[in-house]
N, C-alpha and C positions, 0 to 999 in steps of 0.2 A: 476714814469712813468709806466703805464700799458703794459702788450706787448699780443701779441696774443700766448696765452699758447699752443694751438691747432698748431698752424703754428713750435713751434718753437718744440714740438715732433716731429711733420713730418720731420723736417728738422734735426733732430740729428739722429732717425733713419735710414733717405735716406744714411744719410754723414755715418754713420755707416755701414749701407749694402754694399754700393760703396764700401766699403774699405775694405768688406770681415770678416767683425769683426762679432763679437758674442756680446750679450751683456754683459755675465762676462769680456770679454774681452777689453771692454770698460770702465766697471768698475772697475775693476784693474788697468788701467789707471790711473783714477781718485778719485781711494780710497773710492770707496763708492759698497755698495753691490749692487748685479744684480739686486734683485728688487726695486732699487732706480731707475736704467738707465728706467727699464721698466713701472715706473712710469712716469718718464719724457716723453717718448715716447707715452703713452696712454695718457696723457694731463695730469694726477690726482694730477701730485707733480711739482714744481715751483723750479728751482735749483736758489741758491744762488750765488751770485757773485762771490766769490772765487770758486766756482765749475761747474758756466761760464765760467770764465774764462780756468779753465781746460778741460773744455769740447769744448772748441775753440783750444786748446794747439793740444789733442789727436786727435780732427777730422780736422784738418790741415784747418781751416776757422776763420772766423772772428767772436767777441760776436755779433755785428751789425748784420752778416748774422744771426746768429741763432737765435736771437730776431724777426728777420724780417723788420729790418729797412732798408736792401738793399736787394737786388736780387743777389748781388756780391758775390761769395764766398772766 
């Protein structure tokens, strides 16, 4: 299943900023280094399921929301 890569940086980043966070600090989170988050957020790198999943865990939402399959958070 393809997902809109573009949509779902915007939306880790908002969920990031909302919550005051940094990007190290999001990456620490989830175990991967800052310029991985900042990848994700610029569209350029596509996270893997298990690192969906954590980045659902840390920014308190749904894999669904961040993919773009709902509007719901």
């Amino acid at each position: 299943m393809n997902f809109n890569i573009n949509l779902t940086g915007k939306r880790i980043k908002d969920l990031r900023t909302a919550k005051n966070m940094y990007q190290k600090d999001l990456a620490q989170k989830i175990g991967v280094a800052q310029s991985v988050v900042a990848r994700y957020e610029n569209a350029t790198a596509k996270p893997g399921i298990d690192t969906l999943m954590k980045l659902a865990i840390a920014l308190e939402t749904t894999t669904d929301y961040l993919l773009g399959l709902t509007d719901f958070e």
